[in-house]
N, C-alpha and C positions, 0 to 999 in steps of 0.2 A: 674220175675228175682229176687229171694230172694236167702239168703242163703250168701256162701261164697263170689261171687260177689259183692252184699252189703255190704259185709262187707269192703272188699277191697277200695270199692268206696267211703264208708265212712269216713275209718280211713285214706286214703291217700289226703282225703281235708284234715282231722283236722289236719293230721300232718304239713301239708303245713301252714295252717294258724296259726296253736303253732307255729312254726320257726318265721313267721314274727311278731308274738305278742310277743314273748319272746325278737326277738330284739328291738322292741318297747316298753317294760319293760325296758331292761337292759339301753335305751337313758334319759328314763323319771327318773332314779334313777341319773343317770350322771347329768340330768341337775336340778333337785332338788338338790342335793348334791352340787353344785356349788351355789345356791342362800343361801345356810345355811352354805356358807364360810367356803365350808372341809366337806367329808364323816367321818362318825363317823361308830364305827361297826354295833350300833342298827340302821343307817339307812338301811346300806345295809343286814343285816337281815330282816327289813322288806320287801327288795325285793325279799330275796329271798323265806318268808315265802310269801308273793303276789302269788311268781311263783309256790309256792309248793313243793318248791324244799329245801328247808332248811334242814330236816332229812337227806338225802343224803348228803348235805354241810357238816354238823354237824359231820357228820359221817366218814368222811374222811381230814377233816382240823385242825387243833388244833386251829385257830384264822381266822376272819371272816377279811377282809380286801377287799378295792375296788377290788385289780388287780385279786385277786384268786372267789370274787362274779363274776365277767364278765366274766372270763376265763370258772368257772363252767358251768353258763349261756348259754355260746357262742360255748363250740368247745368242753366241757368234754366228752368222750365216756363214762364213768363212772354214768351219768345223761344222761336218756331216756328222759328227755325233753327239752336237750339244743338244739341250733339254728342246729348243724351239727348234734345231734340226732336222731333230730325231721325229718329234709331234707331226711337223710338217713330211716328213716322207712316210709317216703313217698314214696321215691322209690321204697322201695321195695312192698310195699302194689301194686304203680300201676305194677310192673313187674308182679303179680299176676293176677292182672285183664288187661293185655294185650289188648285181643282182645274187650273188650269193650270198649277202650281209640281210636280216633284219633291218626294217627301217630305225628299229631302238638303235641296235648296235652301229646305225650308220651314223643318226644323230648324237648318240653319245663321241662317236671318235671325231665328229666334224666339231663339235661342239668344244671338246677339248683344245681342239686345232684353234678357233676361236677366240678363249678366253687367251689360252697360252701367248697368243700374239698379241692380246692386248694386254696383259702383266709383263710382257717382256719387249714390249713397245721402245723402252728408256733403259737404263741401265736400272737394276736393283738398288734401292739402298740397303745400308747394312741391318739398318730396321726394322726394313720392310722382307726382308730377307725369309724366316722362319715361316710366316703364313705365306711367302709365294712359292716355296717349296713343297709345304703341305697342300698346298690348293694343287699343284701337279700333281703329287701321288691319289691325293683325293678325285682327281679326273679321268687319270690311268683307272683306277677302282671301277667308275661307273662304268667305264667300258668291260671291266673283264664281268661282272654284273650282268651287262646285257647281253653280253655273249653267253654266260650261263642260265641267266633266265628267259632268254627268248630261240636260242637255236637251238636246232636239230641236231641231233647227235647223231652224224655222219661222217666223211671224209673231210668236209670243212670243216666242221668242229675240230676236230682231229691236228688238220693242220696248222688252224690256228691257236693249238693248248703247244704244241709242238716244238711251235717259235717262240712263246711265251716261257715256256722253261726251259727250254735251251738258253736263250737269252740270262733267265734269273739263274741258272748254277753258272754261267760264266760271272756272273756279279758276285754270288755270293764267295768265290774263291779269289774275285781281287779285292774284295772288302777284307776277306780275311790276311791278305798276303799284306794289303796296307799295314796293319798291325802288327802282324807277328817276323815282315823282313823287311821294310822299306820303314816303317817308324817303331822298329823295335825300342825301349829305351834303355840305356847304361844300364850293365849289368848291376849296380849296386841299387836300380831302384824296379828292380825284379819282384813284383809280390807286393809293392810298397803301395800306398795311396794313389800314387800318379796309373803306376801302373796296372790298378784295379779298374779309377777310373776311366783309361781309354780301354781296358774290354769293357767294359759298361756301355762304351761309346758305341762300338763294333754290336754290339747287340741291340741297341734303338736304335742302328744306321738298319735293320732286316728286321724291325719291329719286332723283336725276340725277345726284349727284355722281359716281358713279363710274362710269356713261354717258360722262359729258362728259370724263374723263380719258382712258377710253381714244380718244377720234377726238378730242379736241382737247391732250389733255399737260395739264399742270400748270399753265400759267398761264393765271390767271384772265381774262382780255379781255370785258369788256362786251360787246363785240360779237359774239362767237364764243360766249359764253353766251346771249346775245339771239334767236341765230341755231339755237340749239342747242332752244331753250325755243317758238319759234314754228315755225320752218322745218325741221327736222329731221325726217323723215317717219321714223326710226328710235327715234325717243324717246317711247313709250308717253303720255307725257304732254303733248307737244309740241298747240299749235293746230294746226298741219297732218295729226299723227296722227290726232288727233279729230275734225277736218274729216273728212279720209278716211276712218273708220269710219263715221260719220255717214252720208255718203254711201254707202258700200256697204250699210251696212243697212236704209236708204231705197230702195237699188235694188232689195237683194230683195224688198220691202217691194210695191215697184209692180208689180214681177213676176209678183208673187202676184195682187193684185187687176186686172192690166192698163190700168193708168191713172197716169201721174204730175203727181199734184197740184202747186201751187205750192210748198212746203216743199222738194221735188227740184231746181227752177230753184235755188231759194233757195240750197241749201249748195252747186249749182254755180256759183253765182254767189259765195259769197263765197271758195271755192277759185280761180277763175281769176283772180278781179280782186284780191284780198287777199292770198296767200297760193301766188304764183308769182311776187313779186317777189325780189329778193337784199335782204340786212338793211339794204346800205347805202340806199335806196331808202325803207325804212321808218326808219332814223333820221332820213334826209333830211327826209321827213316830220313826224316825231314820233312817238319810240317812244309818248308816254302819247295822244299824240290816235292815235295809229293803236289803239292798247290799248284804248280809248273806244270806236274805230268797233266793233272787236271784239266786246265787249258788247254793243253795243246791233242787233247782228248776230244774235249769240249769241241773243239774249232774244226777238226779233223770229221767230225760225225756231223756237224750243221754243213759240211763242205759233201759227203757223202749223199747225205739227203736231196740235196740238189740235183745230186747226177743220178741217183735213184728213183726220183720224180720228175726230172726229166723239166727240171724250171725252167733252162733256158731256151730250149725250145719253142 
């Protein structure tokens, strides 16, 4: 089962799980923005350059402002990778691949499509803000649910666990980059309150907070959350988790078809060489150029895959 099918299965995870990363972006700029007492415009440029989405901003706004960053973000049809988007080319990806979906996992992602366009009908208010972003994550959920409780564990499953953490270790390394190089803050309040409080942010933007307490306690350490957020093969949202699913479901993958294309080298190559160091090693480095390589890792191997599966075709 290659070809257009895979393609379908894959880009209708990623788009699902871009909707929920993006609203998990647009919370983690909100509550940074609130510990540095007032968004400024270079913060929320650097969200939206995080999102990638900045040239398109740029491009159509004369002045960078919170309400018009979240609005772009959240509901813009103008922006292919905002939250109602992204939802919407999930759908349609799975409307494509139909008959390979469970009727749960068809209704759960149409369903999604659904609500989403009716809470993002109007602009947000700042309000109503908090529960319209939880209800997105919370709908992203029932779909990966269905997909877990009702398919088959074959080559579709496969592809679509694939696009789903591809997609989330590309998130989880611009969440982290937001933090530690685009809103670094002054050196003098290094370790301080503020900046305890946005790693505290950066860990309830990946749902980690309460992961990270119990194996590591209460305080906050940069590096014990760095360590927690890349290297921890126990944290769902972790690069190295994603790595490791990645990789296993590229093995069944080859199993299946008895061949391992380059995309298999690839994610075993950025597991051994990346992502089998200790934290201190990658700060040594540079957590933002190591976060960089990541990316450009990341984006290099979902481009692989393609021409390994033969999507375009």
């Amino acid at each position: 089962m290659l070809g257009k099918t895979a393609n379908g299965l894959f880009w209708m995870s990623r788009y699902l799980e871009r909707a929920e990363n993006t609203s998990r972006l647009i919370e983690t700029g909100q509550r940074i923005a609130l510990t540095r007492l007032g968004a400024t415009d270079n913060d929320w440029r650097s969200i939206l350059q995080t999102a990638g989405v900045d040239k398109g901003f740029e491009a159509t706004h004369d002045e960078i402002t919170q309400d018009a960053a979240i609005d772009w973000m959240l509901r813009s049809r103008d922006n292919g990778s905002s939250v109602l988007s992204s939802i919407a080319a999930a759908r349609q990806n799975a409307r494509l691949v139909r008959t390979a979906l469970t009727h749960e996992v068809w209704e759960a992602i149409n369903g999604a499509y659904m609500d989403s366009r009716a809470m993002l009908a109007r602009k947000v208010p700042e309000r109503d803000m908090p529960q319209t972003l939880n209800s997105i994550r919370q709908r992203a959920a029932l779909v990966r649910g269905a997909v877990h409780g009702t398919m088959l564990r074959n080559d579709i499953f496969d592809f679509t666990r694939i696009g789903t953490f591809l997609e989330r270790a590309d998130n989880t390394a611009r969440i982290l980059d937001v933090k530690y190089y685009v809103l670094l803050p002054q050196a003098s309040s290094v370790g301080g309150q503020v900046d305890n409080v946005q790693w505290e942010t950066i860990l309830r933007s990946v749902s980690a907070r309460g992961g990270f307490r119990t194996a590591y306690g209460t305080v906050m350490d940069p590096r014990d959350i760095a360590q927690f957020l890349i290297l921890d093969k126990r944290m769902p949202r972790s690069l190295a988790f994603c790595i490791g699913k990645l990789k296993g479901n590229l093995n069944y993958i080859t199993s299946t078809y008895g061949e391992r294309p380059p995309s298999y080298a690839m994610v075993n190559h950025i597991e051994r060489r990346y992502l089998c160091h200790d934290i201190d090693a990658i700060f040594d480095f540079g957590l933002h150029q190591f976060i960089q390589q990541m990316l450009d890792l990341i984006g290099d191997l979902g481009r692989q895959i393609e021409i390994d599966y033969r999507f375009t075709e």
